[in-house]
C-alpha positions in Angstrom: 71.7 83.4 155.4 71.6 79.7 156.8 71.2 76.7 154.4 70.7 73.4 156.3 69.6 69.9 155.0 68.7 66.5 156.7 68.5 63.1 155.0 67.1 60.2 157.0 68.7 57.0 157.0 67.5 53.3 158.5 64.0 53.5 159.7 64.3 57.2 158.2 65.5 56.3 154.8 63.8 58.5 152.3 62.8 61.3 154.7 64.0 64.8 154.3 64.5 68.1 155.5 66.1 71.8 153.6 65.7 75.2 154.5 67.0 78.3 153.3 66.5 81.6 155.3 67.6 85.0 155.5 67.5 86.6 158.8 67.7 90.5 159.8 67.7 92.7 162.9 67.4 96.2 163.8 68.6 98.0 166.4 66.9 100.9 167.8 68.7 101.3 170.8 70.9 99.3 173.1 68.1 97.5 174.5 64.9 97.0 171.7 66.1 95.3 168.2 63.5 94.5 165.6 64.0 90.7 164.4 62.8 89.7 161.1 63.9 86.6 158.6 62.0 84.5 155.5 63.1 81.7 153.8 61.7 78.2 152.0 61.2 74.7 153.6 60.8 71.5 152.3 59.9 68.5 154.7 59.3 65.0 153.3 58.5 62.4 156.1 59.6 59.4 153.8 57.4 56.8 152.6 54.0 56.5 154.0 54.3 59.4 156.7 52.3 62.1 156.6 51.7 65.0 153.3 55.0 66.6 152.3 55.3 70.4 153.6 56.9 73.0 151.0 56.2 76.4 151.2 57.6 80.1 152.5 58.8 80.3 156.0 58.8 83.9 157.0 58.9 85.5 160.9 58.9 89.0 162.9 59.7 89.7 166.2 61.2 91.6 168.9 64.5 91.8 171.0 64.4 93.1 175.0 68.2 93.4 176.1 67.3 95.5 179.8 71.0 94.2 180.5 74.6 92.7 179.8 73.1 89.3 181.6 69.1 89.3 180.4 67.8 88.7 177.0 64.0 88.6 175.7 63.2 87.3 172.5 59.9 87.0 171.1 58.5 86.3 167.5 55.4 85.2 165.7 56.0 83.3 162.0 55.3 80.2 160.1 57.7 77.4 159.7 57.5 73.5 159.6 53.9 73.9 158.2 52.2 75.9 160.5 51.6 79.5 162.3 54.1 79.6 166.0 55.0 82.2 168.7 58.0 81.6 170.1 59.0 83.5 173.9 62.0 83.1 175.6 
């Protein structure tokens, strides 16, 4: 579980950021684990930026470990507002 909170300050003042999410994996072997997490978001962009976002944050994806020096991660989820695929 990960908690983490921004708050803007200066040209920032009134902006801010807190999520909560709960992550979990599965391994089915050495090399393939099953990723998967959900959590809540709230994003304010301070005063006079653009609509608020607050809503479920939620993700899947998958784990290729081939070897001790190679690691493929990929996942499809929402967070920060919209739908993302993330590969690396």
């Amino acid at each position: 579980m990960a908690l983490t909170q921004y708050y803007g300050t200066g040209l920032y003042k009134g902006a801010h950021n807190e999520t909560v999410t709960l992550a979990a994996g599965y391994a089915f072997t050495r090399m393939i684990t099953v990723n998967t997490s959900i959590g809540h978001e709230t994003i304010v962009y301070g005063p006079g930026g653009p609509k608020a976002i607050d809503g479920i944050t939620w993700s899947g994806g998958i784990k290729l470990q081939p070897n001790a020096d190679s690691v493929i991660n990929a996942s499809y989820g929402r967070q920060q507002g919209g739908n993302t695929f993330s590969f690396d």
